[in-house]
C-alpha positions in Angstrom: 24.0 -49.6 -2.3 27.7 -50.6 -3.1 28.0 -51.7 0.6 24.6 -53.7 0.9 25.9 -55.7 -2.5 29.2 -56.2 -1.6 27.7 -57.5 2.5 24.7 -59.2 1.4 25.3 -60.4 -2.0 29.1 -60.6 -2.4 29.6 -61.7 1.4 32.5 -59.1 1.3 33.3 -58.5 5.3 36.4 -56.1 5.3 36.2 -55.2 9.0 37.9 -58.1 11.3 38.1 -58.2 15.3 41.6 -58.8 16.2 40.6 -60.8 19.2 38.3 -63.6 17.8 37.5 -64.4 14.4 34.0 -62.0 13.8 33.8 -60.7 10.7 31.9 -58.0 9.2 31.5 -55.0 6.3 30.4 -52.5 9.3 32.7 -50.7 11.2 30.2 -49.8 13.5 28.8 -53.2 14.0 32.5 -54.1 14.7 32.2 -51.7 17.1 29.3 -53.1 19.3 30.9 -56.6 18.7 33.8 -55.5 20.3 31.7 -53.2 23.4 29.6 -56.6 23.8 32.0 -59.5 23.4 35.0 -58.5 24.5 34.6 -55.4 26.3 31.4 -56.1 28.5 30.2 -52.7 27.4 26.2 -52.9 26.7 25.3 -49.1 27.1 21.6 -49.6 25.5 18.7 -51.3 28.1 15.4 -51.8 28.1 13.6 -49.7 30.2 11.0 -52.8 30.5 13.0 -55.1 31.7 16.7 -55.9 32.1 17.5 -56.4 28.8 20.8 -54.6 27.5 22.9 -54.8 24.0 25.9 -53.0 22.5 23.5 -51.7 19.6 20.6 -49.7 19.8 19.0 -51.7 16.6 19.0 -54.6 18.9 17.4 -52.9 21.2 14.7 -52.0 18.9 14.3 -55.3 17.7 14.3 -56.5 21.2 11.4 -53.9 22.1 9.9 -54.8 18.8 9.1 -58.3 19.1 9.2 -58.9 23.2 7.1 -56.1 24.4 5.1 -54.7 21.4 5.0 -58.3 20.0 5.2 -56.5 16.6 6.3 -59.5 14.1 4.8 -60.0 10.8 7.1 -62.3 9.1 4.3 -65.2 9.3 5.7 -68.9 8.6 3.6 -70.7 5.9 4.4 -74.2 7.5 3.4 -73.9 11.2 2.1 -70.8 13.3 5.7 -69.2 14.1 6.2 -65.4 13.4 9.2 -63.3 13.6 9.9 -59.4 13.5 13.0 -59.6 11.2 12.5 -61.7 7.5 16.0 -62.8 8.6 15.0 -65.0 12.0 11.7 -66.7 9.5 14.5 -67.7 7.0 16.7 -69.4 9.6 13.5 -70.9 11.5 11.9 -72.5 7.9 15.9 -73.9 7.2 16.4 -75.3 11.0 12.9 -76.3 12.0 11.5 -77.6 8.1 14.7 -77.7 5.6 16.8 -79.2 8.1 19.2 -76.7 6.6 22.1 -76.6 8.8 25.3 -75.1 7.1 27.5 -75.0 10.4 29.7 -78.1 11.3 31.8 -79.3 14.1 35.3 -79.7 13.1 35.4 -82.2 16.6 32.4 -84.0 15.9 29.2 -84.9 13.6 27.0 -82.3 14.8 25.7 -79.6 12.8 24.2 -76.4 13.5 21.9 -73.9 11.7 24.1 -70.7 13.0 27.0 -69.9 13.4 26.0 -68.8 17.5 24.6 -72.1 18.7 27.8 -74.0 16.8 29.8 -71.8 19.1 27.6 -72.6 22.1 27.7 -76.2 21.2 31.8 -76.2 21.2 31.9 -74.4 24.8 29.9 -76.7 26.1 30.8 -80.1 25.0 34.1 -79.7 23.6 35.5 -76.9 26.1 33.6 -78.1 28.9 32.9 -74.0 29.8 29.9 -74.1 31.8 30.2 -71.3 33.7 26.6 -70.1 34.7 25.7 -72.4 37.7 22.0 -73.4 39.2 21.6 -72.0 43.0 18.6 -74.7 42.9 20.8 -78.1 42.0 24.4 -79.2 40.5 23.6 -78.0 36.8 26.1 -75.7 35.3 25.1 -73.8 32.4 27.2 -72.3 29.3 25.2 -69.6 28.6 22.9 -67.3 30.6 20.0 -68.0 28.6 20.1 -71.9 29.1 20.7 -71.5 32.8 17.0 -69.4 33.1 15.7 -72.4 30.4 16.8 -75.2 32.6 15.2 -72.8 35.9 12.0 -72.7 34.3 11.7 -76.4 33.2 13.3 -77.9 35.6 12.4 -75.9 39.2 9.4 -73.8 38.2 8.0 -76.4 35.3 7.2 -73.8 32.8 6.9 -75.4 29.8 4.7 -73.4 27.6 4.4 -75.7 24.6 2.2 -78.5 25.7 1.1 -81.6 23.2 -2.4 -82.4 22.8 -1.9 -85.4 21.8 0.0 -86.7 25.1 1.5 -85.2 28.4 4.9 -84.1 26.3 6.1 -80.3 27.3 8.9 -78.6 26.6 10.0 -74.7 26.1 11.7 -74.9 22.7 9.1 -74.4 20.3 11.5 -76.5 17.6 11.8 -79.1 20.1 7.7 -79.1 20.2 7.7 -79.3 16.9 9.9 -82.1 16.3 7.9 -84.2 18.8 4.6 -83.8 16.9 5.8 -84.5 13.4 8.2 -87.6 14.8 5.8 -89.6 17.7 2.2 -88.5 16.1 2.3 -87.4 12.5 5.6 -90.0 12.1 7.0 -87.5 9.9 10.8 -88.9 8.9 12.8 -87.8 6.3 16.2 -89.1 7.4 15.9 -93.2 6.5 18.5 -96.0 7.0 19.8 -97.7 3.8 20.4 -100.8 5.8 17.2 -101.0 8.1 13.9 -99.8 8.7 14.7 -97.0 11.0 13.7 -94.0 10.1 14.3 -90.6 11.9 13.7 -87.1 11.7 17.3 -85.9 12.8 20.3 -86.1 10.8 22.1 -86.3 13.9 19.8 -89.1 14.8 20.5 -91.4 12.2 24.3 -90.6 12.0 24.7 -91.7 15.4 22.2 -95.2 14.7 24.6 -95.9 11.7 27.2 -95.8 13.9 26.6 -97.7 16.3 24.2 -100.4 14.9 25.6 -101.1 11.8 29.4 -100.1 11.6 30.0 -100.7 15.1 31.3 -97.8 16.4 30.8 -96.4 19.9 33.9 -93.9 20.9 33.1 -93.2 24.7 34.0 -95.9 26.7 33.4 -96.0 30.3 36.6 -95.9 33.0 34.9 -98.0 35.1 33.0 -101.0 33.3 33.1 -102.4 29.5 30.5 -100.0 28.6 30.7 -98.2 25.4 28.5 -95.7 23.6 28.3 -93.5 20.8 27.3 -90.3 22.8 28.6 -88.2 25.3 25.3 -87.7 26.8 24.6 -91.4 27.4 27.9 -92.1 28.8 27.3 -89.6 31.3 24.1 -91.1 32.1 25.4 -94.9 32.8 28.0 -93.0 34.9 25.6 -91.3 36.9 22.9 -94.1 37.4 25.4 -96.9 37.3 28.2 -96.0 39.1 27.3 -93.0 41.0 24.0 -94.0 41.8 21.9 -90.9 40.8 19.0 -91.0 40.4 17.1 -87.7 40.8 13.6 -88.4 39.1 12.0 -90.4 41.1 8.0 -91.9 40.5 5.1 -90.5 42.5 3.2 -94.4 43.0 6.2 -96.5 43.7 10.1 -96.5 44.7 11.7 -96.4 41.4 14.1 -93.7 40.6 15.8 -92.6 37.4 18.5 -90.3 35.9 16.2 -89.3 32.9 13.3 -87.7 33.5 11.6 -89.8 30.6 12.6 -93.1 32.0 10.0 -92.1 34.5 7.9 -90.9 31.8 8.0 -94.6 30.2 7.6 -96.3 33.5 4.8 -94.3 34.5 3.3 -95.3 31.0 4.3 -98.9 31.0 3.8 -100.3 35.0 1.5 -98.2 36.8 -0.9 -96.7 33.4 -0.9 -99.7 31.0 0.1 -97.5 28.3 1.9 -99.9 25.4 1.3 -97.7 22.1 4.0 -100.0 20.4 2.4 -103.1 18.7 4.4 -106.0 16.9 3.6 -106.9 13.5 3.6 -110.7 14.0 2.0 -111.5 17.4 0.1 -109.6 20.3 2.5 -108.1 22.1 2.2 -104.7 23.2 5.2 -102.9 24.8 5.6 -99.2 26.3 8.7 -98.1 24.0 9.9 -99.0 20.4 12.8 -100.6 21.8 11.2 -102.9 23.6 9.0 -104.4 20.8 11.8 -104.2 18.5 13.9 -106.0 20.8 10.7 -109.0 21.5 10.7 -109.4 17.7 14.2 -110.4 17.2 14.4 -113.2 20.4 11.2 -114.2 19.9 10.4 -113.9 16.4 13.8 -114.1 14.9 15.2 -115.8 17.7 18.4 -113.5 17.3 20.3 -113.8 20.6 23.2 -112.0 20.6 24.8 -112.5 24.4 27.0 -115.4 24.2 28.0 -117.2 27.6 31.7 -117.5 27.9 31.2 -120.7 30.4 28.5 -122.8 28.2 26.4 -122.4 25.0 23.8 -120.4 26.8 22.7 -117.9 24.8 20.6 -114.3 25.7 18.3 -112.0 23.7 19.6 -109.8 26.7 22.8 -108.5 28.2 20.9 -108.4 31.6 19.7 -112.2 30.7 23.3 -113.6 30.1 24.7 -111.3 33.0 21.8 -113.3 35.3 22.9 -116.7 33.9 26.6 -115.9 34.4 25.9 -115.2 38.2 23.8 -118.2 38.3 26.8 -120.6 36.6 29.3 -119.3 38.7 27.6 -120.4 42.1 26.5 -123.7 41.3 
């Protein structure tokens, strides 16, 4: 009882690994953290399948809830269930609470355990990716995301499918996310300076950044091109610069770095899909952006590309970049 109060309720975790900074008020889970993490030594497997774990209480859980499918900790806001009370309280404070206690002392970003901020530093911060695709050039830093980029990518098994559109994904979070942001336009995180709403954290972080205080900290080597994430740098780069372009559409010749540009290509030239509608005229277009991006050169006639040769002036960097090419011939 003393050691449950002092764990549990006091957070009292007298037993430290000397090699990383675990803590904990077992000495035998210190034990299997040190067998598993440091050691490599996993002596309990799954006779199912090839599942293996420095505790034999893991391995019970992992028995438990993958191949008896026994979990009866039921969430009252969607249709997830878990085996320990533990995983439903960390599901309803990621997935519905937005409860994420864990922060990045490099960046913005936030995490809901302690294990995926860790992932999230080896990956973007550390660059480890050490798990490597035999299919394609994708490097992976964990196992599991390497056999999750496999199956969605390679094998397209994505087992949480939208009925509302063609949208897939593995991650039932992800799925969830989706639904209560493009069809129930659930979003709880709102600008104080605009209209945008989101329903990331993260999300709206980055648009305050960027839109409103101007800041975008990855800059491009190559060109003038700045962003506020690393993730969209790396796609300019690749499409850009490098010229890769790996999705590519079934009906016509255009290519794409992003799957979902396809997606919204596929929607907007070749299905007529425009679910976006603007508020003052007719106009239909295939993305937010787009019709957010009519209504201020049309509407508001906000052109914010200035020509550096006349007093041209574009709604469009692509616009003034035409015009430029145009001026300098003639």
């Amino acid at each position: 009882m003393e050691q449950h109060i002092n764990s549990v309720h006091l957070g009292v975790k007298n037993h430290k690994c000397t090699l990383c900074d675990y803590q904990t008020a077992r000495k035998h889970c210190l034990e299997d953290h040190m067998n598993s993490k440091h050691l490599g030594i996993k002596s309990h497997k799954c006779t199912i399948c090839g599942f293996q774990t420095a505790a034999k209480s893991n391995l019970i859980h992992h028995i438990n809830s993958k191949h008896l499918g026994q979990r009866n900790h039921k969430c009252s806001h969607c249709d997830y269930i878990a085996y320990a009370k533990s995983s439903l309280t960390k599901h309803i404070n990621n997935v519905h609470l937005g409860i994420k206690n864990f922060k990045c002392n490099q960046c913005d970003y936030r995490a809901a355990t302690k294990e995926k901020l860790k992932k999230h530093t080896k990956s973007v911060h550390l660059d480890l990716r050490n798990h490597k695709c035999n299919q394609c050039d994708y490097r992976a830093p964990t196992k599991q995301s390497l056999k999750l980029h496999t199956k969605t990518e390679h094998l397209d098994l994505k087992k949480y499918k939208c009925t509302h559109c063609d949208y897939k994904t593995n991650h039932k979070s992800t799925f969830i996310k989706h639904e209560n942001n493009v069809h129930l336009k659930i979003n709880n995180f709102i600008c104080n300076d605009c209209d945008y709403q989101t329903y990331s954290r993260r999300y709206l972080t980055v648009h305050i950044n960027s839109k409103h205080l101007g800041i975008k900290e990855h800059k491009c080597t190559l060109c003038d091109y700045q962003t506020n994430t690393k993730c969209a740098l790396k796609a300019h780069i690749n499409t850009k610069h490098l010229g890769i372009k790996k999705h590519k559409c079934n009906h016509c010749d255009y290519a794409a770095y992003n799957k979902n540009d396809v997606m919204i290509h596929l929607n907007s030239v070749h299905l007529n899909i425009k679910r976006f509608k603007c508020d003052y005229c007719d106009y239909q277009g295939s993305t937010k952006s787009l019709v957010t991006r009519h209504v201020k050169s049309v509407h508001f006639l906000i052109k914010d590309y200035k020509c550096n040769y006349c007093d041209y002036q574009g709604s469009r960097k692509s616009l003034l970049t035409r015009h430029v090419k145009v001026y300098i011939f003639l």
